[in-house]
Every structure is written in C-alpha cells, then in structure tokens.
C-alpha positions as CSV (number, residue, x, y, z in Angstrom):
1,X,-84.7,36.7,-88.6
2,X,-87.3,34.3,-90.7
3,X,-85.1,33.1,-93.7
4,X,-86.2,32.3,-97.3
5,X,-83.9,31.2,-100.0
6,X,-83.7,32.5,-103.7
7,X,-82.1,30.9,-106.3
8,X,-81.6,32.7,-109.4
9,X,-80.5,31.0,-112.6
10,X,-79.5,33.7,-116.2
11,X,-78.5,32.1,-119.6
12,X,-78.5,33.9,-122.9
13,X,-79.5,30.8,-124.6
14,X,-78.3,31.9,-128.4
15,X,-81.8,31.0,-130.2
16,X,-80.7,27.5,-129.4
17,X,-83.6,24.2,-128.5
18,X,-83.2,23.7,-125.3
19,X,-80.9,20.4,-123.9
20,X,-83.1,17.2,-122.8
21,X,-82.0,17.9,-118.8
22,X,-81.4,21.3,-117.4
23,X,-81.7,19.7,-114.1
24,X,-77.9,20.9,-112.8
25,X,-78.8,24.1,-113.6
26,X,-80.8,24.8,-110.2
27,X,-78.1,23.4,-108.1
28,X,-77.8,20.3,-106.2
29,X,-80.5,20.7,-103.7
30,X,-83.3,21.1,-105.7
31,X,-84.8,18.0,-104.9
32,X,-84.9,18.4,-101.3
33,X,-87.3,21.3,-101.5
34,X,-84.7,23.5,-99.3
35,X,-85.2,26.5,-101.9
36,X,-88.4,28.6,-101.4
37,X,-88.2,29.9,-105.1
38,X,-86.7,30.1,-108.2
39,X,-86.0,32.5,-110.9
40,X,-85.2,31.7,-114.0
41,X,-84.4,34.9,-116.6
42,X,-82.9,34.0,-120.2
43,X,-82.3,36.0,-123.0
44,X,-82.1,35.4,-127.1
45,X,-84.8,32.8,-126.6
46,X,-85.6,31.7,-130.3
47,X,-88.2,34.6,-131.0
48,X,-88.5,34.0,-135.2
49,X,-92.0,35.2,-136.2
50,X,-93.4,31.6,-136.5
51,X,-91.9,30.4,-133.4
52,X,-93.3,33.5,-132.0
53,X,-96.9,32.8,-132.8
54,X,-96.5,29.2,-131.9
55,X,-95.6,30.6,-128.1
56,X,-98.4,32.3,-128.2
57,X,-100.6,29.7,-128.6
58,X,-99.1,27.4,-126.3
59,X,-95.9,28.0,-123.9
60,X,-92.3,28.3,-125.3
61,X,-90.0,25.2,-124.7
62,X,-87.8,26.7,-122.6
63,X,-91.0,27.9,-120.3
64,X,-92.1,24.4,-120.7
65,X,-88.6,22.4,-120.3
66,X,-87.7,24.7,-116.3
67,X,-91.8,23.5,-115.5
68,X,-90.9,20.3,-116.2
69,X,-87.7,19.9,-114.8
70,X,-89.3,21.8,-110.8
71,X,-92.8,20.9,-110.9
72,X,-92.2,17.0,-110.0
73,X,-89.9,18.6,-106.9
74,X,-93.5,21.1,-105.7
75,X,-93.0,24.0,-107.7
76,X,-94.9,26.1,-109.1
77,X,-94.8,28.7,-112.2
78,X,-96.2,32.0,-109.7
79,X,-95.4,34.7,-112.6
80,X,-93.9,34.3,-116.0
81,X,-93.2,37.8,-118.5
82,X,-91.5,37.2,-122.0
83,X,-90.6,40.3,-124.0
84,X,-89.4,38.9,-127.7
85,X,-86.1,36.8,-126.7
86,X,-86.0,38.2,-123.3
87,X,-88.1,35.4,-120.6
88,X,-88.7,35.9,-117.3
89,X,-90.2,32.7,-115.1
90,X,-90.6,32.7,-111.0
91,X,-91.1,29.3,-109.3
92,X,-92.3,29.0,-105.4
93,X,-92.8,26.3,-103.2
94,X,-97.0,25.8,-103.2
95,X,-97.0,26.4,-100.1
96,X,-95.9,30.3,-100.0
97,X,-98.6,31.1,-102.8
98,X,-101.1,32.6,-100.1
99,X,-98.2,34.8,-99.3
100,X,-97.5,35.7,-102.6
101,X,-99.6,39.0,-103.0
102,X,-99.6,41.8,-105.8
103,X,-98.0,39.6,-108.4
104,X,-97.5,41.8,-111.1
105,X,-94.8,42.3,-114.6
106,X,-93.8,45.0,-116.5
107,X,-91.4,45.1,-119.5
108,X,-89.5,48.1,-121.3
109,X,-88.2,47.4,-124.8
110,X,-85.0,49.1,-125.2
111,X,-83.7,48.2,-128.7
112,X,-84.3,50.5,-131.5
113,X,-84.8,53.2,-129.7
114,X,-87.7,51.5,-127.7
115,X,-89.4,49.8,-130.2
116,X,-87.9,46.2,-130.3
117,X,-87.9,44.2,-127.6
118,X,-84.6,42.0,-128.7
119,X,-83.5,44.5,-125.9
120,X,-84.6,45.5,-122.5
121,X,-85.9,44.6,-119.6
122,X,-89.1,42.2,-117.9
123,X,-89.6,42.4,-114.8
124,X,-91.6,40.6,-111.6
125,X,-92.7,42.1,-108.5
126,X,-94.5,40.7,-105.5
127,X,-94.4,41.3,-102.0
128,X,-93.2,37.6,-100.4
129,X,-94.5,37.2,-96.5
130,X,-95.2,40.7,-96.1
131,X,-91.5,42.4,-98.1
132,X,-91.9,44.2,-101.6
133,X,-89.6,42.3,-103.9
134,X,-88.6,42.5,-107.9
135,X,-86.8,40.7,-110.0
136,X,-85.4,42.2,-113.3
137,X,-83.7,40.8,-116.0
138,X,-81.9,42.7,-118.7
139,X,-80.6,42.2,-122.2
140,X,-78.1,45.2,-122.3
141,X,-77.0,46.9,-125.5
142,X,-73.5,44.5,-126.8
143,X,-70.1,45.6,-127.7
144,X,-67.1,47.5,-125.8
145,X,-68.0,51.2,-127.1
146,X,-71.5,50.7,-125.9
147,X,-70.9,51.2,-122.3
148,X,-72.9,54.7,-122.1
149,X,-75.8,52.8,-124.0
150,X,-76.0,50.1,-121.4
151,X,-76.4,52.8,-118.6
152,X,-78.6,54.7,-120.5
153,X,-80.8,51.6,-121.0
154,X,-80.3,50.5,-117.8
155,X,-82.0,54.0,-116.5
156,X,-84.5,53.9,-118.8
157,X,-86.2,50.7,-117.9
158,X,-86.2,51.9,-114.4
159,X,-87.9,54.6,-114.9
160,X,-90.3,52.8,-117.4
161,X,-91.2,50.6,-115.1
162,X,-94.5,51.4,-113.0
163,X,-96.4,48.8,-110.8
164,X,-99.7,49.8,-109.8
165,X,-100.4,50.2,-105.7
166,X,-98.7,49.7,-102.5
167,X,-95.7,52.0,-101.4
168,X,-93.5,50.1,-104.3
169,X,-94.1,51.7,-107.6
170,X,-90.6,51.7,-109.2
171,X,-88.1,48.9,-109.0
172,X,-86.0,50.8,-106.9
173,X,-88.8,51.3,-103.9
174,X,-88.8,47.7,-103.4
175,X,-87.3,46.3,-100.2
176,X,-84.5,44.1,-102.4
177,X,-83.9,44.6,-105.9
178,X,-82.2,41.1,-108.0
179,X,-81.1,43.0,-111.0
180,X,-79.7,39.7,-113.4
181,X,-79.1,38.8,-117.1
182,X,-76.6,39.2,-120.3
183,X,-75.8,43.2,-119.0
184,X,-73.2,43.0,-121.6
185,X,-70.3,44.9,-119.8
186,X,-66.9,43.7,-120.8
187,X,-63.1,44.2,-119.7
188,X,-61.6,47.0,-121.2
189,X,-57.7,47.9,-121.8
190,X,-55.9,44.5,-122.2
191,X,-56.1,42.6,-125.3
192,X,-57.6,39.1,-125.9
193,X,-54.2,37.3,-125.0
194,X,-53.9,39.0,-122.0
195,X,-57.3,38.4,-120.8
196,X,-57.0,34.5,-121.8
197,X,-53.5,34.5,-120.1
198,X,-55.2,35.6,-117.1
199,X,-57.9,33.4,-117.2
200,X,-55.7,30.3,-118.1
201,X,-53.3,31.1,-114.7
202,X,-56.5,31.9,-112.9
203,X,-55.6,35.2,-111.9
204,X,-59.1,36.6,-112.4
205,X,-58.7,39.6,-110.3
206,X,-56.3,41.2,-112.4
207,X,-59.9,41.1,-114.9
208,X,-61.6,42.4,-112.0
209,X,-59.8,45.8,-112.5
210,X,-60.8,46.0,-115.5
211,X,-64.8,45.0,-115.4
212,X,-67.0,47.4,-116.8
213,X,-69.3,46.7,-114.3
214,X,-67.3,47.0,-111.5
215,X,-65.7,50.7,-112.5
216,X,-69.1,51.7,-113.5
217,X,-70.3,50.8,-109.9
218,X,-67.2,53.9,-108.8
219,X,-68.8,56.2,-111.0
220,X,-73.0,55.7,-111.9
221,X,-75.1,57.1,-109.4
222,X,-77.7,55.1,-110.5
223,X,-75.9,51.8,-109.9
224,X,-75.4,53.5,-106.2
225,X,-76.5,50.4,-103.7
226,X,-75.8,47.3,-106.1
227,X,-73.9,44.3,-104.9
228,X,-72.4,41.7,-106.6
229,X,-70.5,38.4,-105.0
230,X,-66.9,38.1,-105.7
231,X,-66.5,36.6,-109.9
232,X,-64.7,33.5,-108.9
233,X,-65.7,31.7,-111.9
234,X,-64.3,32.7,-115.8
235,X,-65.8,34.9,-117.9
236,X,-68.9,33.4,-119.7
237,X,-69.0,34.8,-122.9
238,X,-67.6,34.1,-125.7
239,X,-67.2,30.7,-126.6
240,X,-67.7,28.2,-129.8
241,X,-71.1,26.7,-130.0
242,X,-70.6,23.0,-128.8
243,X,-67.2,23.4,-127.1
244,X,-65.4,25.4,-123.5
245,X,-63.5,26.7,-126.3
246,X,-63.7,30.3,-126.0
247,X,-64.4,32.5,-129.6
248,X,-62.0,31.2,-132.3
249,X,-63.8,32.9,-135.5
250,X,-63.1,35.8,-137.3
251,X,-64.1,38.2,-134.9
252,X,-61.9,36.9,-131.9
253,X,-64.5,38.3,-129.4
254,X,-62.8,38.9,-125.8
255,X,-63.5,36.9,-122.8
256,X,-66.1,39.2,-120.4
257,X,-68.5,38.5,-117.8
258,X,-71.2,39.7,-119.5
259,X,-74.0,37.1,-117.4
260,X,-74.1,38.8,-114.3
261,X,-76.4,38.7,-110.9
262,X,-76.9,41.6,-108.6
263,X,-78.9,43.0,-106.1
264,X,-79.6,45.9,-104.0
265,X,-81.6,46.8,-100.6
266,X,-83.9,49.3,-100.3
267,X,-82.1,53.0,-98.9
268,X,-85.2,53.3,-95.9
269,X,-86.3,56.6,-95.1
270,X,-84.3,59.1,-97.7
271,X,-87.3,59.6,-100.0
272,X,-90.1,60.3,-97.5
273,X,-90.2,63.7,-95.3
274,X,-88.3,63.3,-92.2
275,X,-90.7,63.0,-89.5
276,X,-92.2,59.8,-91.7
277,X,-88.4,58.9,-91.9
278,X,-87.9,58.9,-88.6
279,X,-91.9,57.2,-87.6
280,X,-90.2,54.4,-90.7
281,X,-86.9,53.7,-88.6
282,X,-88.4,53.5,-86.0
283,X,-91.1,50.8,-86.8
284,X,-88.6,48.8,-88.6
285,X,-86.3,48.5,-85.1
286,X,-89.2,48.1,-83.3
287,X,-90.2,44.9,-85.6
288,X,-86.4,44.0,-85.6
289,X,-84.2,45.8,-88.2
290,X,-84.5,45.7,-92.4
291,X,-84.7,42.7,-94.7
292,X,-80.9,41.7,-95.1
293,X,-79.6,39.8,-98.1
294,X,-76.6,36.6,-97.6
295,X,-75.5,35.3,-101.1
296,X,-74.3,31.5,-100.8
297,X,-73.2,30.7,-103.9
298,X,-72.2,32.5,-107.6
299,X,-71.0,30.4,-110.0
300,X,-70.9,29.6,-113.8
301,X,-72.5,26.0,-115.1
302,X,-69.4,25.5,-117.9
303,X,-71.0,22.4,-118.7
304,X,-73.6,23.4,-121.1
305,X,-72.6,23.9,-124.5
306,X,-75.9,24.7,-126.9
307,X,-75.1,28.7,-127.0
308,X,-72.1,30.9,-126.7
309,X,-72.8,31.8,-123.3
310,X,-72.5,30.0,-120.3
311,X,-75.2,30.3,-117.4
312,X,-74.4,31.3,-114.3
313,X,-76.5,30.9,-110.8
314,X,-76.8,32.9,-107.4
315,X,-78.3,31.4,-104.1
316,X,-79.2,34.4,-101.9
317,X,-80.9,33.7,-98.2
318,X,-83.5,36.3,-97.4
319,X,-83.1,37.5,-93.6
320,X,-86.9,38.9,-93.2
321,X,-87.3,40.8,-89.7
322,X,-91.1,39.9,-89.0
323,X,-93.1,37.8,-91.4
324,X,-96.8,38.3,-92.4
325,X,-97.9,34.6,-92.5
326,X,-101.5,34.7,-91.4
327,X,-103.9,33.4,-94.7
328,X,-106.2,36.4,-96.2
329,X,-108.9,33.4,-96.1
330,X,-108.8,30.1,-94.4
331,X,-110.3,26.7,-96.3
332,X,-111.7,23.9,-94.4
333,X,-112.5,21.0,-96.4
334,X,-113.0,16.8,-95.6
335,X,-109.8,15.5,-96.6
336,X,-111.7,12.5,-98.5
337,X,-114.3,13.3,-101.5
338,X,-115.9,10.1,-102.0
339,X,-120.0,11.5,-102.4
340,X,-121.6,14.2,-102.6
341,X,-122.1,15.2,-99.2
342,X,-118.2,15.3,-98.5
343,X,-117.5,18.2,-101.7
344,X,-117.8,20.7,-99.3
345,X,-115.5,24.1,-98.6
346,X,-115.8,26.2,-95.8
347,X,-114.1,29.8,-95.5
348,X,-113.2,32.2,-92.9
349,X,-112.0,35.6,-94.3
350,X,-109.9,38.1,-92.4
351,X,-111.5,41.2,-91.6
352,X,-108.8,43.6,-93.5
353,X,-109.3,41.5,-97.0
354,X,-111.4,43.2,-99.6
355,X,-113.7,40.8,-101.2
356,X,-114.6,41.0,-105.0
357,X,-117.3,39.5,-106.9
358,X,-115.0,38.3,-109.1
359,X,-112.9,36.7,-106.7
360,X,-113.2,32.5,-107.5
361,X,-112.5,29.5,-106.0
362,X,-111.1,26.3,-108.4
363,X,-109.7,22.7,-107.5
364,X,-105.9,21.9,-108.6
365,X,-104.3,19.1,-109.3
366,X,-101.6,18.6,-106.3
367,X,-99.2,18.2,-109.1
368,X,-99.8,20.6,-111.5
369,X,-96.8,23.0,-112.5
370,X,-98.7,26.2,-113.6
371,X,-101.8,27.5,-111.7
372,X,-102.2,30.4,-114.3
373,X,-101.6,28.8,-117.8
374,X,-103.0,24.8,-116.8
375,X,-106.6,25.7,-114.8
376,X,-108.2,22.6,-113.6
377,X,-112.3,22.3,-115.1
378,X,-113.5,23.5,-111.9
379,X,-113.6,27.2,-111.0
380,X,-116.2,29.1,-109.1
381,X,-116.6,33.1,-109.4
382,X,-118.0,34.1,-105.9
383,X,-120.3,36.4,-107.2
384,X,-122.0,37.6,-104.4
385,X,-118.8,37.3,-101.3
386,X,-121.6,38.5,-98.4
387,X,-124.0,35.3,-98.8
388,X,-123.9,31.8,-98.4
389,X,-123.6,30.1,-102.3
390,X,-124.8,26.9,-102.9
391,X,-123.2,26.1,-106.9
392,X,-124.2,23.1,-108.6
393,X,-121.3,21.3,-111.1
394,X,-122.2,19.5,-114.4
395,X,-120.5,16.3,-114.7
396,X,-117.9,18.1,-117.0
397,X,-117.2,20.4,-114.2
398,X,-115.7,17.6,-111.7
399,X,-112.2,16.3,-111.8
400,X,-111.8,13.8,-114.1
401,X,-108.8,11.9,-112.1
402,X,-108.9,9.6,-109.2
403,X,-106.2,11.5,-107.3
404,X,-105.3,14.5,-104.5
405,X,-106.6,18.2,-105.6
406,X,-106.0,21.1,-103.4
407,X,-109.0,24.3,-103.2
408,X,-107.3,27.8,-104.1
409,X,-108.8,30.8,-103.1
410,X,-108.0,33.9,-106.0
411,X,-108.3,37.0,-105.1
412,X,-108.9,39.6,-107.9
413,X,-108.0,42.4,-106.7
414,X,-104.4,41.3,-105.7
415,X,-103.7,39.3,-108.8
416,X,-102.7,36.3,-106.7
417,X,-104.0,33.0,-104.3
418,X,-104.5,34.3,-101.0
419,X,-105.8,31.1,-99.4
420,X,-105.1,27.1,-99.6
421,X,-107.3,24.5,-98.8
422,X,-105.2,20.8,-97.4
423,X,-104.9,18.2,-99.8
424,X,-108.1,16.2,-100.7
425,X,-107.9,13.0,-102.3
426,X,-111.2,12.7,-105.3
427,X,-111.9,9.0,-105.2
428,X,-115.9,8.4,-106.0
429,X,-117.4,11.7,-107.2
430,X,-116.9,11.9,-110.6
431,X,-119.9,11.1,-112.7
432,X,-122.1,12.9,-110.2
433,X,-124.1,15.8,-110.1
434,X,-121.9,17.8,-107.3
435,X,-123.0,21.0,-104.6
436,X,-120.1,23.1,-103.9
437,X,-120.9,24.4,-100.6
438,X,-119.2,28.2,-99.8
439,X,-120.0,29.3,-96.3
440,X,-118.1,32.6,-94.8
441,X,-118.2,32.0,-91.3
C-alpha cells in the first residue's frame, strides 16, 4: 500500500487576530516535510462587513498567517473556500500538484434558514494520486436542545453539495470523507460540576457516554460509516478568553467536545447495479483492496488562548492500493537560464489528456506559497495545443529576480497543474527580449 499523510488542524477562532506563531499547531514534524498535506478549517473568522471587504481585496490574516507559517517548509495553498466566518485552506507538498486533479469547492449556508453563512459548511474535493477525496468543514447549529438542528444541517449540506464530473458528485461518493470543525454536539444529562469533576480526575469516558456525537452515531443513519479516534484530550469548549480556565461568566456554559474530526470510507459497490458491483470488487482486489485510513494522532493544542475554543488536530496515513503517478504532461527545460537561447520548454503530453486552448503555461517562484492568488508575470495561454508556438515576452513579462523558478503546466479543463517542469535557476535574462519555445513532441 503507497502511503500519504494528512494532517488536519479545526479551531473556532472567536473573531479573534490571529497569534504571531501558530507554528505548534501543525505538529512537530512540520519541518521535515514528512506530511504530504495539510488542512486547515476554522470557523467565527472575523467576518464584520469592513473586514469582509478588505478580504476580498486581498487575503484574510488567518489565510495569510497558515501561508506564512508552511510555505518556508514547501507548501503550497492547492484550494482555499471561505463562507462568511467559516475558512477552508488545503496545503500540499509541490511536488503532488500534478496529481492533484479536479480541484474543486462548494459551500452550503445553513444559518437562517440557508441564507447566512455564519453557519454551514465549505467544502474541498480532489482526487490525490488517482483517489476521490473531500474535505468538509462544518459550523453546526450551538446549544444542547439543538441536537435535531445539527443533524438536520448536517443532511442538508450533503445533499447541497454537488461537484461537477467524475463518479464523485456528493461528499459521500468520495473514496474518504474528513468531516471536521465546531459540530457543536455537547454532553447531555450531568450537570456542569459533574462534567468538570470528571474532567479534573481525568475520567473522560464517563463523558464519552454522554457525547452527543457519539449516541447520535447509535442512532443517525446518515452518520452510518463515520469514525472518530478515541477523545483522549478534555473537552475544548468553553473556556475564558486568555486563560485554560473553562467558562466562569454568567452563563456557566458546560464543558463539551464540540471541535471534532471525523472521517468515513467510501461503502464500494452498494449504490451501483450488481453486476457493476461485482465488475467494482473485483477490480479493486485485482489492484489490491480499497483506500484504508490509520489515524496517528488526535489531540487538543490547550496552549492557545485568543478564543474560547481550543484547536484540536488529527494526523491520518492514507493506505492507497495503486497510485496513478504518471504526469498528464512532461516539461523538459535547461536547468540554467542565463540567455536567450536557454528559455526554452519542451512538452510531451499523454495520449488520454484533453488539451484546451486555454490551457497555459507560467513560471513560479520556487518559493512562492500560493499558485492561485500570487501568479508570477509570466503566463502563456496555449492557444492553439496541436502546433508548435513560438511566444515572444516584453521585458515586463520576465522574472524580475535572480533566483530558481519552476514551469507549471494548467490544465483548464481540470481546474488544476497537471505537469511540473525541474527547478531552473534565472540568472542573466532579465532585461531581454525572450522566445518561449513550446514543442509537443
């Protein structure tokens, strides 16, 4: 089985700035480049009208603060959705972007009845090496009574949520489901001093019992397949702002685990008519069995202090049984630019990939954190993919740094890179008139 690592991070971050170093927050291997990706959902970002339109503009801080804090380690911002205070961000390694393909989001507002999105869901799907996956992250309706509301909700944005192509249309089709964020479910029956009592003698299974969550999993059909690590951690929510103190004000709100991450495989075979059932078991022995799912860690980061929630993190391996790892298009490129002559690109293009005319090609800074909000000047539309194209640059169009730039390859039609070019280092061509050579071979 072909591994890939997942690290999943959700806060409710109470409207607050975000804290100078969030580093901690994506575990202590994040510098040795062992994780493949990262996902990064938060909830009751600041979402004032002002601070709104600002975002708009440019990216939030909290978008800005998780690029910062991976992009020095070779990460990369793959797909970002934010509905009101709801933010969804996914980070890969660079080199997985080519197989990275049908990146698309979604999101379903929930609050109001549907038309506020302080509530919800936003969603990411993709399939990674071949595998349809999605990531969802959820701001559930709060309070005890509002257990029906949650589920309700819950249902609701999977049924909302449509992605376009492939056999993966709902959430639920894809091979592995991460369902994370503040689900809101909270521990019914004992009062606040016995939940406290519990928590101060560490006897957190007697709150297991009583988890919302975790009865609701007995009971909802449509939580049927969801599996959640063991909640070896306290419960997240609710403390003071600034403090581990949990909520000493007026309202006395009751310790719960309302930050939760989940995730659920795929049930192959049981919607499709049974001969294709069968022809679908099959294939899947034949390549070795279904993607399988190991969680590592789930824990709480009680250090942070700037909301009333606490975050909490998930690592998960990925136990793929085959992996489609052949680029849609190859780049060949001199691995020094220092004239003219050596700003050359060459590319070979797989026989099943469907060219578009507005496919492109554009030059990256090797360490730039976002390949679809920070383009580099250069990027070439093939306009006609069946010819040889010759494109001359202005002197605007070259790099304007004496440093490494990698050649991406977008494909339209798939909303994502499909092919890489190796690193190139720019030394002596800027300031000249430069021909951008395209071959298909």
């Amino acid at each position: 089985l072909e591994n890939f690592s997942v690290y999943i991070v959700t806060w409710n971050v109470g409207s607050a700035v975000p804290p100078d170093d969030i580093t901690s927050l994506f575990g202590p291997n994040v510098s040795d480049g062992s994780v493949d990706m990262f996902i990064i959902g938060l909830q009751e970002v600041n979402s004032m009208i002002n601070k709104r339109l600002k975002d708009v503009l440019f990216s939030d801080q909290w978008s800005e603060l998780c690029m910062d804090t991976l992009s020095p380690f070779g990460y990369v911002l793959v797909a970002s959705q934010r509905m009101q205070g709801v933010l969804l961000l996914v980070f890969s390694k660079f080199c997985h972007l080519p197989f990275l393909r049908g990146v698309q989001t979604e999101s379903t507002r929930t609050g109001l009845g549907g038309y506020w999105g302080n509530k919800g869901g936003v969603s990411a799907r993709m399939t990674v090496f071949g595998h349809p996956v999605c990531f969802l992250n959820c701001h559930l309706p709060a309070h005890m009574r509002n257990l029906e509301q949650r589920m309700e909700d819950f249902e609701s944005i999977l049924q909302q949520q449509q992605f376009e192509g492939g056999t993966a249309t709902g959430v639920l089709d894809h091979d592995v489901v991460f369902w994370f964020g503040d689900l809101n479910f909270r521990i019914e029956d004992y009062d606040i001093h016995v939940v406290k009592c519990a928590i101060d003698s560490n006897k957190l299974p007697l709150l297991w019992e009583r988890d919302q969550l975790n009865m609701a999993k007995n009971t909802e059909s449509i939580l049927e397949g969801f599996t959640e690590g063991q909640l070896n951690f306290p419960p997240t929510y609710k403390f003071d702002v600034g403090t581990h103190t949990y909520d000493t004000s007026a309202k006395k709100r009751k310790p719960a685990w309302t930050d939760r991450i989940l995730w659920r495989l795929r049930c192959t075979g049981s919607p499709v008519p049974t001969h294709n059932a069968a022809l679908q078991r099959g294939l899947t022995s034949w390549l070795g069995g279904a993607t399988k799912v190991t969680q590592h860690t789930y824990r709480s980061h009680m250090g942070y202090t700037i909301s009333d929630h606490k975050p909490v993190s998930a690592l998960f391996s990925l136990h793929f049984p085959f992996k489609v790892d052949m680029p849609l298009v190859e780049l060949q490129v001199n691995r020094e630019w220092c004239k003219v002559s050596d700003a050359t690109v060459r590319f070979t293009v797989a026989s099943t990939y469907q060219r578009s005319s507005w496919d492109w090609v554009a030059i990256y800074k090797v360490t730039q954190n976002s390949l679809h909000s920070q383009f580099s000047p250069t990027r070439i539309f093939v306009r006609d993919p069946l010819s040889k194209l010759k494109i001359h640059f202005s002197n605007e169009d070259l790099p304007r740094d004496d440093c490494e730039y990698i050649l991406g390859y977008y494909s339209n039609n798939m909303n994502s890179i499909v092919g890489l070019s190796t690193p190139i280092q720019v030394t002596q061509v800027r300031g000249q008139a430069v021909a951008l050579y395209m071959t298909y071979l």
